[in-house]
GUMI-568808 format. One record per residue (C-alpha): residue in three letters; chain; x, y, z. Coordinates in steps of 0.25 Angstrom, whole numbers. Layout:
// residues N
<"ALA" "A" <X Y Z>>
...
// end
This chain:
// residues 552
<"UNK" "A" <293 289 129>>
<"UNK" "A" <288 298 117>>
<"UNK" "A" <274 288 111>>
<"UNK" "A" <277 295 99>>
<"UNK" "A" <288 300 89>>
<"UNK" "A" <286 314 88>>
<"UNK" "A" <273 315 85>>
<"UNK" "A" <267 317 99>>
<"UNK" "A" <276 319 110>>
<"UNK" "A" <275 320 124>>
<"UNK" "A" <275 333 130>>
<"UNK" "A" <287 339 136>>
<"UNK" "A" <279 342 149>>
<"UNK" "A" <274 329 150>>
<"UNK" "A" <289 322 148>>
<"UNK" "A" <293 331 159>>
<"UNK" "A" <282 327 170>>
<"UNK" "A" <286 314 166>>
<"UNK" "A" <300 314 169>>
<"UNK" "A" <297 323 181>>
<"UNK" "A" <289 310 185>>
<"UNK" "A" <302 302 183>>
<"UNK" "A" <296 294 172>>
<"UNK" "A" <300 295 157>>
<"UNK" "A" <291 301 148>>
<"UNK" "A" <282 293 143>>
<"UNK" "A" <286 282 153>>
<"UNK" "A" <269 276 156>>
<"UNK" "A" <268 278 140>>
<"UNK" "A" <277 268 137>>
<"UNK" "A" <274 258 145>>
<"UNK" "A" <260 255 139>>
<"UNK" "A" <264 261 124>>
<"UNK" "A" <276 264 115>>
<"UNK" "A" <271 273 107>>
<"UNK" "A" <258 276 99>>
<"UNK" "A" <258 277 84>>
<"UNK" "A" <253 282 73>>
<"UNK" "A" <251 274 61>>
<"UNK" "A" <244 279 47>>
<"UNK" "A" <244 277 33>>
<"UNK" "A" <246 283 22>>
<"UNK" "A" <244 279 7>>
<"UNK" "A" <258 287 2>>
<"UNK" "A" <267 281 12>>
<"UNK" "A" <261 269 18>>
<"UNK" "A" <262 267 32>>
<"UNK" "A" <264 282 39>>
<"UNK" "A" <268 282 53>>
<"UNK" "A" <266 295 59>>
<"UNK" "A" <270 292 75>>
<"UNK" "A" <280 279 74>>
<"UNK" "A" <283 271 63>>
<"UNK" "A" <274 258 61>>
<"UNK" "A" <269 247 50>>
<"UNK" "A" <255 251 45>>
<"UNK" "A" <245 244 53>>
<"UNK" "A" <231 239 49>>
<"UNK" "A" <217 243 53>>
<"UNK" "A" <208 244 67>>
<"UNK" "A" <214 241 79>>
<"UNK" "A" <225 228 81>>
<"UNK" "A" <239 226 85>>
<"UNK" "A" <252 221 81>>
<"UNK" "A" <266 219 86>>
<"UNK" "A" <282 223 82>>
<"UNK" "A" <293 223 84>>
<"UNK" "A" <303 231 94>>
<"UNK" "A" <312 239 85>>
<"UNK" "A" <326 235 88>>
<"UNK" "A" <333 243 98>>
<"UNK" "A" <322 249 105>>
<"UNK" "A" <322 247 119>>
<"UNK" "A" <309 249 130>>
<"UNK" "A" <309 250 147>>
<"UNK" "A" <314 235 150>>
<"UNK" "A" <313 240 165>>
<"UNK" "A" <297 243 162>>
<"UNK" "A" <295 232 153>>
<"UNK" "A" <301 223 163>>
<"UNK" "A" <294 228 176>>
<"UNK" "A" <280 224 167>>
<"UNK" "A" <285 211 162>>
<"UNK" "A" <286 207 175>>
<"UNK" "A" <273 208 178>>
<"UNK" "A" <266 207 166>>
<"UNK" "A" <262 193 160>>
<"UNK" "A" <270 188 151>>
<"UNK" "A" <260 190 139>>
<"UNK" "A" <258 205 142>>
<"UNK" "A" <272 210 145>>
<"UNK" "A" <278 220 137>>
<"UNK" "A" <284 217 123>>
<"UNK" "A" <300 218 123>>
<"UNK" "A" <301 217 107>>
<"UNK" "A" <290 221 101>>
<"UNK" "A" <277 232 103>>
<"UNK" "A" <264 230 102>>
<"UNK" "A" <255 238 93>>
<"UNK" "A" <240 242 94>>
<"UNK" "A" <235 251 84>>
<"UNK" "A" <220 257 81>>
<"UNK" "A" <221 259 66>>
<"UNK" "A" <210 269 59>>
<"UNK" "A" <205 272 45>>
<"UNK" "A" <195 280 40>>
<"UNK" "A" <191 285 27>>
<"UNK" "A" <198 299 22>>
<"UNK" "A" <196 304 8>>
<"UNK" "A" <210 314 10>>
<"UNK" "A" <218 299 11>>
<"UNK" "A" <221 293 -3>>
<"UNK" "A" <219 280 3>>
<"UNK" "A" <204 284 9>>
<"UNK" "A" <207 282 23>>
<"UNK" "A" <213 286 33>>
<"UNK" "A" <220 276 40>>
<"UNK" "A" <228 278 54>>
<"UNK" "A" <234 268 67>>
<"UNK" "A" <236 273 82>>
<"UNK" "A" <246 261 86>>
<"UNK" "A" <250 260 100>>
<"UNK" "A" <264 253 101>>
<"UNK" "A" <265 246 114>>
<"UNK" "A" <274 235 122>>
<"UNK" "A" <262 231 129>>
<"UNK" "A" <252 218 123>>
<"UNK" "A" <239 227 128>>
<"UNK" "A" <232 223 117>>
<"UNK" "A" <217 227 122>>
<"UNK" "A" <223 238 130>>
<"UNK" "A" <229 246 119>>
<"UNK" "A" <218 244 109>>
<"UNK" "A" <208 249 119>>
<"UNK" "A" <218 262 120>>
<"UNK" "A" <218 264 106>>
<"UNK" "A" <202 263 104>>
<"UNK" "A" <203 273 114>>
<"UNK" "A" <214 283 108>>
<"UNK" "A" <214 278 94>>
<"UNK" "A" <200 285 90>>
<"UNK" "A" <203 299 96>>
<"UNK" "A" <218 297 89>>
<"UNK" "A" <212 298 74>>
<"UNK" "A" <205 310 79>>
<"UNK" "A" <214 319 87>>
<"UNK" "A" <227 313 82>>
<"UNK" "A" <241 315 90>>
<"UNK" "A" <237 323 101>>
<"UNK" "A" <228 312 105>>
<"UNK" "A" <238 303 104>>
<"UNK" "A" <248 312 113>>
<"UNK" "A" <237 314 126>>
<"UNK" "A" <234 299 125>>
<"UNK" "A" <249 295 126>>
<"UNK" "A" <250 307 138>>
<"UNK" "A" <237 299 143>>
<"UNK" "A" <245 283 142>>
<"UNK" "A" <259 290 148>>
<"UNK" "A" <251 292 162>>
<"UNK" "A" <245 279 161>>
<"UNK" "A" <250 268 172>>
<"UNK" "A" <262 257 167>>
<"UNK" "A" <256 244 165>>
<"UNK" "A" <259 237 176>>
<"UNK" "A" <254 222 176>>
<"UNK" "A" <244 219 187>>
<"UNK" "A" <238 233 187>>
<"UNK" "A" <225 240 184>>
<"UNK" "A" <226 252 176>>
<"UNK" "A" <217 266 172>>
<"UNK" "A" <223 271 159>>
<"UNK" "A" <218 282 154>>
<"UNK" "A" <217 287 140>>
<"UNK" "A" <210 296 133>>
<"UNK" "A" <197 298 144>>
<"UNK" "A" <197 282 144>>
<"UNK" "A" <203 275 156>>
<"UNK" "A" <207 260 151>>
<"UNK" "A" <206 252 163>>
<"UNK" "A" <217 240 163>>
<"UNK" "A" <225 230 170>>
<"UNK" "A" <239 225 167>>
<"UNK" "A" <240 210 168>>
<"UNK" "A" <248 204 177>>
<"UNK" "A" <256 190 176>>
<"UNK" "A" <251 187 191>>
<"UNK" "A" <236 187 184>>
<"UNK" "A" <229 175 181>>
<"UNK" "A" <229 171 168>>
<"UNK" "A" <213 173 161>>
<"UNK" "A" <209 180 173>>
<"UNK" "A" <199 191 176>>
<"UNK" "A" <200 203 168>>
<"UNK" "A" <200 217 172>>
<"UNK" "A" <188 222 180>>
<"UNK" "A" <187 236 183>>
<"UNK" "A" <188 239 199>>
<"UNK" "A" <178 247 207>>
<"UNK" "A" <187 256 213>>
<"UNK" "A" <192 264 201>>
<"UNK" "A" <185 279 200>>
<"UNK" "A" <190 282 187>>
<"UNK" "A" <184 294 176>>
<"UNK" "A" <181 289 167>>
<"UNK" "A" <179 274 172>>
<"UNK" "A" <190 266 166>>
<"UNK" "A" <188 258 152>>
<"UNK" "A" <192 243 160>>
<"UNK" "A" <200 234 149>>
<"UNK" "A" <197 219 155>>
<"UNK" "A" <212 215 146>>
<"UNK" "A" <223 222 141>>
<"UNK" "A" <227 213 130>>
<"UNK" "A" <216 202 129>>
<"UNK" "A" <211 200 115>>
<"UNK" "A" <198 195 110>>
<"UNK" "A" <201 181 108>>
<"UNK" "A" <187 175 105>>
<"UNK" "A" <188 186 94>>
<"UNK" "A" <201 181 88>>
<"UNK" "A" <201 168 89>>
<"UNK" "A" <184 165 85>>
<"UNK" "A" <188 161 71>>
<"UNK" "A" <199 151 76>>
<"UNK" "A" <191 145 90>>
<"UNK" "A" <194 131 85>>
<"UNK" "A" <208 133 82>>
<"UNK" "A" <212 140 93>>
<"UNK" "A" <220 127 100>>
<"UNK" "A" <228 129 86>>
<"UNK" "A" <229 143 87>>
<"UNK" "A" <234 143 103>>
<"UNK" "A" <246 130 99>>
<"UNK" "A" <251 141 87>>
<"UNK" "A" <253 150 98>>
<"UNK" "A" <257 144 108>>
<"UNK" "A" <268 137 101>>
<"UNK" "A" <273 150 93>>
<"UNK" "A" <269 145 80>>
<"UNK" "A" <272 156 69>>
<"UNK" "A" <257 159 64>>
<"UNK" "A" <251 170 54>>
<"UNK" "A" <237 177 58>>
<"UNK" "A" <230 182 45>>
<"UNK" "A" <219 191 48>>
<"UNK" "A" <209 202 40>>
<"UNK" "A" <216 213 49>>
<"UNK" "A" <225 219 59>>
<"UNK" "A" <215 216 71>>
<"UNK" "A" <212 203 68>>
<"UNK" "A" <226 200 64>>
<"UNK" "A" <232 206 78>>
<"UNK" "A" <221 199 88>>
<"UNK" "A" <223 187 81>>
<"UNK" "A" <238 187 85>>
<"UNK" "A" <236 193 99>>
<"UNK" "A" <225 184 100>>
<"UNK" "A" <234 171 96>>
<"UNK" "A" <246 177 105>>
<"UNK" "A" <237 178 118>>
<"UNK" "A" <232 164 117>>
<"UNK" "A" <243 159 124>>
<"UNK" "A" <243 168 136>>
<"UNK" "A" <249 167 146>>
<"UNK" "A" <261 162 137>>
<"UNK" "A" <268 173 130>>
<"UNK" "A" <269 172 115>>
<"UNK" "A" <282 172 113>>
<"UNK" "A" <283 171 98>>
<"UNK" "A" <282 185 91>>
<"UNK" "A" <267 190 85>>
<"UNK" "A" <262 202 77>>
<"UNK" "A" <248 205 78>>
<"UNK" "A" <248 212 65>>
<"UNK" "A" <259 210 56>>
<"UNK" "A" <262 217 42>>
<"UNK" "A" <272 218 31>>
<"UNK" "A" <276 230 38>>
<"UNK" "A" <282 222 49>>
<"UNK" "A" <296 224 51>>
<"UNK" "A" <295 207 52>>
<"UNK" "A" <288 205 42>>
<"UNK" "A" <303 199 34>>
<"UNK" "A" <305 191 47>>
<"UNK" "A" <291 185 48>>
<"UNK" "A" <287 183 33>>
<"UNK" "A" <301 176 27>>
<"UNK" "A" <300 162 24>>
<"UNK" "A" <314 159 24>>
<"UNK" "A" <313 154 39>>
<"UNK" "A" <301 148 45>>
<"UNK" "A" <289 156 51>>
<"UNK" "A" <292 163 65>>
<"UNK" "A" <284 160 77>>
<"UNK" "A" <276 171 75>>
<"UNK" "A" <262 174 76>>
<"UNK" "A" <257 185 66>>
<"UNK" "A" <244 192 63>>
<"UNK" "A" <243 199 48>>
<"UNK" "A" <234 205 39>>
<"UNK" "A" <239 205 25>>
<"UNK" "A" <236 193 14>>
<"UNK" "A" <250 195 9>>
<"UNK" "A" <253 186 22>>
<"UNK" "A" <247 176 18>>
<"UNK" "A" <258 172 8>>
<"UNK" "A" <266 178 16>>
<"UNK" "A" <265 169 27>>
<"UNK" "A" <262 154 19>>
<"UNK" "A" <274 148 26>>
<"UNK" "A" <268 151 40>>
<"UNK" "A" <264 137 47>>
<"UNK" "A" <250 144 54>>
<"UNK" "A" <243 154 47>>
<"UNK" "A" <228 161 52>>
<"UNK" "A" <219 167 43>>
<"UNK" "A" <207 174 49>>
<"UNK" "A" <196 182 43>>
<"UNK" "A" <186 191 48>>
<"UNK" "A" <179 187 59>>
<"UNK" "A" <167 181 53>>
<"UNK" "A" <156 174 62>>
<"UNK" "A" <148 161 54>>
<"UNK" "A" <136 161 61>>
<"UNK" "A" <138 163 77>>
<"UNK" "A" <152 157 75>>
<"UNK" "A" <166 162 70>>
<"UNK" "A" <172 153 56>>
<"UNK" "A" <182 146 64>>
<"UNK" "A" <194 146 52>>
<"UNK" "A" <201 133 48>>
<"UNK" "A" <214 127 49>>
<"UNK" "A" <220 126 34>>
<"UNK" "A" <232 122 27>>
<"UNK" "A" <244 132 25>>
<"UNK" "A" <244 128 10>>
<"UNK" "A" <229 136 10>>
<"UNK" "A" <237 149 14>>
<"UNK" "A" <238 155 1>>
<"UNK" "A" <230 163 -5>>
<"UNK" "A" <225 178 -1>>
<"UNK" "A" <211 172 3>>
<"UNK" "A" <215 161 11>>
<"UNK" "A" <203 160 21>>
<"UNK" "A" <202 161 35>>
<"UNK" "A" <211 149 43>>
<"UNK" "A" <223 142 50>>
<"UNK" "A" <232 139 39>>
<"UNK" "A" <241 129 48>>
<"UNK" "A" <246 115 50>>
<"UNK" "A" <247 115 63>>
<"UNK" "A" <241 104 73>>
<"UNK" "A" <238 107 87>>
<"UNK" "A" <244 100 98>>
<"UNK" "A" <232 100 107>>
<"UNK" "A" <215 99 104>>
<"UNK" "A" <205 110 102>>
<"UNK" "A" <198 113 114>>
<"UNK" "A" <185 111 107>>
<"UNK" "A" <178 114 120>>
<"UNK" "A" <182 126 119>>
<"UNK" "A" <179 129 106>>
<"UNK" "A" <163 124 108>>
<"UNK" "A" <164 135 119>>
<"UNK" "A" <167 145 112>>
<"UNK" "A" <162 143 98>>
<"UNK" "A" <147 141 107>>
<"UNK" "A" <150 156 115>>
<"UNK" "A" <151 161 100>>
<"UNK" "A" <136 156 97>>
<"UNK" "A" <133 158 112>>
<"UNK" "A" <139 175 107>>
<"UNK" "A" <147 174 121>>
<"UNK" "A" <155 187 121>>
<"UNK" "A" <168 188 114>>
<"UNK" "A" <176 192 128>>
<"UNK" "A" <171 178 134>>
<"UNK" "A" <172 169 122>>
<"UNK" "A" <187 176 124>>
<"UNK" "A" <189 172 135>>
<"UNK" "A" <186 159 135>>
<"UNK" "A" <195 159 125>>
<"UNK" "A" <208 165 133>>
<"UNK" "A" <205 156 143>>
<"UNK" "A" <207 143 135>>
<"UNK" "A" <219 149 129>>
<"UNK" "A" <225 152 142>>
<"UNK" "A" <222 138 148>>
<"UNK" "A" <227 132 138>>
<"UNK" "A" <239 138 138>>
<"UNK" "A" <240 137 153>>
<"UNK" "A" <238 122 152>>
<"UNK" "A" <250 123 142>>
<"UNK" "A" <259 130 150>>
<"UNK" "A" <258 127 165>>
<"UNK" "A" <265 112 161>>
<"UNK" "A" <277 122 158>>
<"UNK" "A" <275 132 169>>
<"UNK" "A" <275 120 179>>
<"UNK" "A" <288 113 173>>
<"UNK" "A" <294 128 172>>
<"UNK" "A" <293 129 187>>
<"UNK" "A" <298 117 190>>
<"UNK" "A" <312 121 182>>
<"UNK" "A" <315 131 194>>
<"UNK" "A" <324 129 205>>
<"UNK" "A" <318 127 220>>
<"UNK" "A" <317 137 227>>
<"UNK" "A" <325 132 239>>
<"UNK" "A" <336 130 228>>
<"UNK" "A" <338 146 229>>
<"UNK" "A" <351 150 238>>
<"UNK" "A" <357 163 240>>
<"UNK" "A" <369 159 238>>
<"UNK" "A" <370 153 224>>
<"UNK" "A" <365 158 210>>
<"UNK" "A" <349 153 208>>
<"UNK" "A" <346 140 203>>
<"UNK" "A" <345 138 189>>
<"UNK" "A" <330 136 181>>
<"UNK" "A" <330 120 177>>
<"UNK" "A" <330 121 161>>
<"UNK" "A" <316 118 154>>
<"UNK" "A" <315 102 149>>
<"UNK" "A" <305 101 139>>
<"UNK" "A" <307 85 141>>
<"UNK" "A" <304 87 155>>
<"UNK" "A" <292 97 153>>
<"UNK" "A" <285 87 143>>
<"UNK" "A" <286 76 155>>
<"UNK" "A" <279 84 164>>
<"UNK" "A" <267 84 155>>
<"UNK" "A" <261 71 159>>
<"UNK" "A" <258 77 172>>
<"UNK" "A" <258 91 172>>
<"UNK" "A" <254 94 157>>
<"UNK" "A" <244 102 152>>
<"UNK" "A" <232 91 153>>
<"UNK" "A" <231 95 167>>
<"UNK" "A" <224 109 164>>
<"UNK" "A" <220 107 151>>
<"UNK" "A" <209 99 142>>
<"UNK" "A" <217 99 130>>
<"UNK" "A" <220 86 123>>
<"UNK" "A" <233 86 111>>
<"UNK" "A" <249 85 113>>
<"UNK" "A" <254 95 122>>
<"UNK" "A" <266 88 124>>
<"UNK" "A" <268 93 107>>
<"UNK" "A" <263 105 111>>
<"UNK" "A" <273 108 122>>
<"UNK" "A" <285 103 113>>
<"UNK" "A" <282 113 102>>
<"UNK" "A" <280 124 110>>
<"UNK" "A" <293 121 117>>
<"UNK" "A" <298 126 105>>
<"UNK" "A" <289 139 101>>
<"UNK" "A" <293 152 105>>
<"UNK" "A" <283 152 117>>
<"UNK" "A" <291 141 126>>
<"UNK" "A" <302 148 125>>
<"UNK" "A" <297 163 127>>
<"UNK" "A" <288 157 139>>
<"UNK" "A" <301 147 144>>
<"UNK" "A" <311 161 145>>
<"UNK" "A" <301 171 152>>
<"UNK" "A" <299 157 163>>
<"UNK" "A" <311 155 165>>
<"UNK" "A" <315 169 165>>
<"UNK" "A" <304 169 177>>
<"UNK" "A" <311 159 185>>
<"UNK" "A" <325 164 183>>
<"UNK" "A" <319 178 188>>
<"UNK" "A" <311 169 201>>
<"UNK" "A" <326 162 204>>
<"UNK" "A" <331 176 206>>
<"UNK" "A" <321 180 215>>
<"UNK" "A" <321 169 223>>
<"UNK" "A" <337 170 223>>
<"UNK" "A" <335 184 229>>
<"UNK" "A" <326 181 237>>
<"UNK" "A" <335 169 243>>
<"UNK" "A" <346 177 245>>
<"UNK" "A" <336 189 253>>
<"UNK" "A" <334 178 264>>
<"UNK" "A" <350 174 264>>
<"UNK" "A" <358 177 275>>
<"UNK" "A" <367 187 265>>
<"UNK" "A" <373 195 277>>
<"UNK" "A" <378 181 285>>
<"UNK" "A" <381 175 270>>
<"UNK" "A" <393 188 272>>
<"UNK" "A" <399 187 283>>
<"UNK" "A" <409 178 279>>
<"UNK" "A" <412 181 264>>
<"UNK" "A" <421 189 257>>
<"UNK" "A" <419 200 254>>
<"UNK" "A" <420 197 239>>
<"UNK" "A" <410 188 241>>
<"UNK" "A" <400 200 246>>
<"UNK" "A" <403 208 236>>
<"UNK" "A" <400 197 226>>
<"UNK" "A" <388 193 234>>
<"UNK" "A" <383 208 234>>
<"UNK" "A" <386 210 218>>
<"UNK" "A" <377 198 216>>
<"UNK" "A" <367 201 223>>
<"UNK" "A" <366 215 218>>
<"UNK" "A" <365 208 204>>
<"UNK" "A" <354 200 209>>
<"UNK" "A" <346 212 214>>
<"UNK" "A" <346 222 200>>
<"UNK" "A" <346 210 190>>
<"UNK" "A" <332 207 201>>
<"UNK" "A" <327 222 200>>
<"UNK" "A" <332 222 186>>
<"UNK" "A" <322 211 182>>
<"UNK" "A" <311 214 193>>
<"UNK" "A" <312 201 199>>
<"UNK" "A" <300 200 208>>
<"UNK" "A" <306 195 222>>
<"UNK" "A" <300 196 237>>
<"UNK" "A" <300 209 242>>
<"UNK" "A" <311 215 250>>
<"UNK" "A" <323 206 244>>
<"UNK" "A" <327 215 234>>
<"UNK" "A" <330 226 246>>
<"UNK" "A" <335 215 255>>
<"UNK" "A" <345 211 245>>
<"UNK" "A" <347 227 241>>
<"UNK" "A" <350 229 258>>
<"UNK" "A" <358 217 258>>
<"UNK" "A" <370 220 248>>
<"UNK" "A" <370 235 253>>
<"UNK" "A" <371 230 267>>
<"UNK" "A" <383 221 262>>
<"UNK" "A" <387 231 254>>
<"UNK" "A" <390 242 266>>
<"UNK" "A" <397 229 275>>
<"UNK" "A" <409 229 263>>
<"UNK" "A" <422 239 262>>
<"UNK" "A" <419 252 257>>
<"UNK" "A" <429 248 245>>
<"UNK" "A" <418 237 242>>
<"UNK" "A" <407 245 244>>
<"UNK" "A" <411 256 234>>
<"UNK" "A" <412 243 224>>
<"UNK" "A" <400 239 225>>
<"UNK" "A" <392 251 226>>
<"UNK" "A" <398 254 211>>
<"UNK" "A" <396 241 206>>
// end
């Protein structure tokens, strides 16, 4: 696909090569980027968009999120094949794109305004938050001085790279920098080791290695709220609708992505924007108070929110990051009725009670690694390893009664349609909990029972529910297959009718492209067993028969 509207086009050669390659123009492009835009400003017309048409954005470098225009369409086959493999919390975005930007301004005496102020946004599906801010402090720069034709070699540059492929090691090059990086994998361990550079690679010039492709600073986000941050991870786990008030865009948008990722591995299934604006065409939606709040988590800027935004149950105000001494002011939890005026200070304007204690131990460790000046990449990760045990703690209870809701194995016959998925009891779930609850891998005291029955009804349970038992259903139709391999298909024949071939061969056909269709991962071999299989039946019928099936 074209990156840009017009402005900077591929060449015709280059489209040529590719299509000669049997890939479509721009093909590799479009599997890390949508497009790259070009955002400025101007005092006349407001915002100006001089690639592709977008909201004014804010200062430095952040991210935000939006909506999928309707009717627009991207490769389902791609995005399937890398969903597949991809964990959950890194597969690409159906509905909406995710934006990065580098924004600049400068001072220009020939602007009335006195500066000259400009954003390079790249718009992607992908959430490679580090990634693709690393490639913009690495184009961004060159981009303000060469302008388009930059912009052009780079895109040239990102249409040879590899696809993302979960579980691989990749050497992009852009630009005379080759970015070192690997794609996750949902076979990876959860918190293990990041990327190390091998020996073996002979590159010129050695590879710039990124130990993540999407992990934030989370000491860095979160050191003004440590003591909070039990309350902070219930809001998020449960979906709660909650506003973010910050000084500007970057604080605004690693705040969100911050909160968003301290669930992992459970998939945030509510909506977030990073950075949201007046400009947003959900601005109506998300600001009416008509209806109560949506489960939405958003990150802003503007002090007309505040007002805005009164009615909201849970409501974060931040400053700048200030340090008291060797320690960061840890904000307070206030009343909502103190949201009112234009400085209101720094807080957690909420009502809300948390189900389960601080982990105050946790807090002392890390509150000491800030006088002890522990580095900010190890207080993080301290801090990423809590979050996901604590989530794990929470979720293996479901995972464990999840299992136990699929049919045997042995239940699995060729000769009749799989067994259905036992439906989920929340009755019978919360009476597994004495036994199997999460006070087996966890210290936490508090009610988990309340816990679990409110987060039964947040968006989470249900987006995490559908994509397991989506999973299961997917299993069953492997195992069916692979069931029906092993069967004695050709003596199952002999003594039927042959409207009861032809019935069993349409079937099975079915089976085998819904199973390529939606890449189901089943042993090799038994996808051309079965492909031999329905030929070989197929060529044993009247030839009046086999003309049928071989159009239908």
């Amino acid at each position: 696909m074209n990156p840009f509207d017009g402005s900077v086009s591929p060449r015709h050669e280059e489209a040529e090569d590719a299509a000669a390659e049997g890939r479509c123009p721009w093909a590799r492009f479009s599997s890390w980027l949508e497009c790259v835009c070009v955002v400025t400003f101007d005092l006349e017309l407001g915002q100006a968009i001089e690639v592709r048409r977008l909201a004014y954005l804010g200062d430095t470098q952040f991210s935000f999120r939006m909506r999928q225009s309707v009717g627009r369409r991207g490769s389902r086959f791609r995005d399937d094949i890398y969903n597949r493999d991809a964990p959950v919390t890194l597969q690409r975005e159906v509905s909406h794109f995710c934006g990065y930007v580098y924004f600049r301004q400068v001072k220009d005496v020939s602007v009335k305004r006195g500066y000259f102020q400009k954003s390079l946004v790249l718009l992607s599906r992908l959430p490679y938050t580090h990634m693709f801010h690393m490639l913009l402090q690495i184009i961004a720069p060159e981009y303000f001085e060469k302008l388009e034709p930059c912009l052009e070699a780079v895109c040239n540059e990102i249409d040879q790279w590899p696809s993302p492929e979960p579980g691989l090691t990749l050497n992009l090059p852009v630009m005379g920098v080759v970015l070192q990086v690997r794609i996750p994998s949902k076979t990876d361990k959860p918190g293990g080791s990041p990327l190390r550079q091998t020996a073996k690679e002979n590159l010129l010039p050695a590879p710039t290695v990124l130990p993540t492709i999407h992990e934030l600073d989370l000491f860095k986000c979160f050191q003004s709220m440590l003591i909070h941050l039990q309350m902070l991870w219930e809001l998020v786990l449960l979906g709660e609708p909650l506003v973010i008030m910050a000084p500007s865009p970057t604080i605004s948008s690693e705040t969100v992505l911050a909160l968003i990722s301290s669930i992992c591995p459970l998939k945030f299934c509510s909506d977030f924007r990073p950075y949201f604006t007046i400009h947003d065409s959900e601005f109506r939606e998300y600001t009416t108070r008509t209806q109560a709040p949506p489960n939405v988590v958003l990150g802003v800027t503007n002090p007309f929110f505040i007002k805005t935004f009164q009615t909201w149950p849970h409501i974060i105000r931040l400053g700048e990051t200030k340090m008291a001494g060797d320690l960061p002011k840890q904000i307070k939890v206030k009343k909502l009725a103190k949201l009112k005026t234009l400085d209101t200070k720094p807080g957690i304007y909420t009502a809300y009670k948390t189900f389960l204690h601080k982990d105050k131990i946790l807090i002392k460790r890390l509150l000491k690694g800030i006088q002890r000046k522990r580095p900010s990449e190890v207080q993080s990760a301290i801090l990423r390893r809590h979050l996901l045990e604590l989530t794990q703690s929470f979720i293996i209870p479901l995972e464990r009664y999840m299992a136990s809701l699929m049919p045997l194995q042995r239940s699995v016959t060729p000769w009749k349609t799989p067994p259905q998925i036992r439906p989920f009891s929340q009755d019978e779930f919360m009476a597994t909990l004495d036994h199997s609850g999460p006070q087996l891998t966890s210290v936490l005291k508090g009610d988990w029972m309340g816990l679990y029955r409110k987060f039964f009804r947040s968006p989470n349970f249900d987006g995490w529910y559908r994509h397991r038992h989506r999973e299961m259903v997917q299993k069953l139709e492997c195992l069916h297959l692979e069931v029906i391999c092993d069967a004695d298909l050709l003596g199952w024949t002999k003594d039927k009718s042959e409207v009861e071939i032809v019935d069993l061969v349409l079937k099975l056909r079915e089976k085998l492209i819904k199973a390529q269709r939606q890449q189901l991962q089943v042993k090799d071999g038994v996808m051309d067993k079965l492909d031999a299989f329905i030929k070989s039946i197929i060529s044993s019928l009247p030839d009046d028969l086999q003309t049928v099936l071989s159009t239908h």
